[in-house]
C-alpha positions in Angstrom: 20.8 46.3 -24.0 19.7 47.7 -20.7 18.2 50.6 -20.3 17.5 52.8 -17.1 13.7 53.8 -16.4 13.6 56.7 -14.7 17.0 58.4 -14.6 17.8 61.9 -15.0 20.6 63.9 -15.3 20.6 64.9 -11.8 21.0 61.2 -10.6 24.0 60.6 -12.5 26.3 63.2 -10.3 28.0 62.0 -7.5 26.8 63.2 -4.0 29.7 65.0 -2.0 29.5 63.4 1.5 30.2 65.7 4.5 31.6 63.6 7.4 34.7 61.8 8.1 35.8 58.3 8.2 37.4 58.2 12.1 37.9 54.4 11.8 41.4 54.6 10.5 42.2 57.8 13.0 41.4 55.6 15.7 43.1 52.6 14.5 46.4 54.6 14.3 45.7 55.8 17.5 45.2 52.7 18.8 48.6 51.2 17.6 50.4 54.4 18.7 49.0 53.8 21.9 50.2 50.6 22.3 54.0 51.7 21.2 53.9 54.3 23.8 53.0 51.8 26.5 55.8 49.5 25.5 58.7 51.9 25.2 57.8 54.1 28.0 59.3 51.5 30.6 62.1 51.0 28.4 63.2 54.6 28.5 63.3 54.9 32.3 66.7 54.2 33.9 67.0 53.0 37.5 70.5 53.0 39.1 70.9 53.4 42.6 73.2 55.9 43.9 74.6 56.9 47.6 74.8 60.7 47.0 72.1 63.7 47.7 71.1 66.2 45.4 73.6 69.1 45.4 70.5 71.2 46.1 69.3 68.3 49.0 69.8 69.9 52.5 72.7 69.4 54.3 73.4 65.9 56.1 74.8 65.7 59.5 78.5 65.3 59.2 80.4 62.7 61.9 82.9 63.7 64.2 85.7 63.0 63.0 85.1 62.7 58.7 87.8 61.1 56.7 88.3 63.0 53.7 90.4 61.3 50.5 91.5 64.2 48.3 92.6 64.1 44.7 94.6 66.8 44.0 94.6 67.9 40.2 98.3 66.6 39.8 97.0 63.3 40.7 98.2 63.4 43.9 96.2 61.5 47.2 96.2 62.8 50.4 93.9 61.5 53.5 93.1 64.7 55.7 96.1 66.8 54.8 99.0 64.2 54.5 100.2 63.5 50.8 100.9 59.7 50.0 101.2 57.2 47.2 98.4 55.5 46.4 100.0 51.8 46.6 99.6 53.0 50.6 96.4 54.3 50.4 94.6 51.0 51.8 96.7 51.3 54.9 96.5 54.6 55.9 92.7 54.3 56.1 92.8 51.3 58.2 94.8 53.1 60.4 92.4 56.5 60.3 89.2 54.3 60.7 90.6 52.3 63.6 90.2 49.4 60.8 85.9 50.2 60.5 85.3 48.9 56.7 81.7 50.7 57.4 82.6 53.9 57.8 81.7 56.4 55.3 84.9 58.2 53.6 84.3 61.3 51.7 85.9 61.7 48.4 86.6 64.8 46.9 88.5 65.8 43.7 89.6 68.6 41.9 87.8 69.6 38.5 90.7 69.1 36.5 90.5 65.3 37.4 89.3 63.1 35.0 86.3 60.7 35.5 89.0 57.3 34.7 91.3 58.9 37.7 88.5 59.5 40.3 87.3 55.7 38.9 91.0 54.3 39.5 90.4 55.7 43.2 87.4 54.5 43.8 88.1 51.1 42.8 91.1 51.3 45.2 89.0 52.3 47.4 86.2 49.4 47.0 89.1 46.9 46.9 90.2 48.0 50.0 86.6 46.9 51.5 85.4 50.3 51.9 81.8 50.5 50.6 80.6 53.6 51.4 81.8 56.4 49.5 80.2 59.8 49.5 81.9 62.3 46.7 82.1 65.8 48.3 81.0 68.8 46.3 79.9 72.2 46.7 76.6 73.4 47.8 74.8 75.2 44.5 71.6 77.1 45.1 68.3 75.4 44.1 67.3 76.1 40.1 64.5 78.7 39.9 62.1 77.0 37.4 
């Protein structure tokens, strides 16, 4: 048998130790970190869009704007004439002198759904015209 020389009482309890063990705290860290730096590009969105900030100041307007208007009964009128939207490509040609670059400035009633103002739109792109600015009203700036 073996035998301690030496011992006590005292040296038998265990000594309580004071300071803490960061290794592990920094390791999680560490991999947290690295999680972060991953997903933060994921979570950003980038679509480009043609339309100011309804706060943005106000753009200089052409002479003579052409305004598409859907009414909330669905109805289209360019300006202030009413007509079917099977015409629609037509009657722009004729109010931009047949420009495909001019900017026409669509504007819709509240009560219009998103899959209506869509349909127009798309009639609108099919027609060739590109540049379409949706028309809304001006909103004060957000007090922070």
């Amino acid at each position: 048998m073996g035998s301690k020389l030496g011992s006590s009482l005292m040296d038998d309890e265990l000594v309580e130790q004071h300071e803490i063990n960061v290794t592990p705290f920094i390791d999680v860290m560490l991999v947290l970190l690295i999680i972060f730096m991953v997903a933060a590009p994921l979570a950003t969105v980038d679509i480009g869009v043609d339309l100011p900030a309804s706060t943005a100041q106000m753009q200089p307007r052409p002479d003579k704007p052409v305004f598409v208007t859907v009414k909330n009964d669905l109805s289209v009128a360019i300006g202030e004439s009413n007509m079917a939207k099977e015409s629609l490509a037509g009657a722009l040609d004729a109010a931009t002198n047949n420009h495909k670059d001019e900017r026409i400035f669509l504007r819709a009633d509240k009560t219009v759904s998103y899959g209506d103002l869509m349909e127009i739109m798309n009639l609108l792109r099919d027609s060739g015209y590109l540049k379409i600015a949706l028309v809304g009203l001006e909103a004060a700036p957000a007090k922070p």
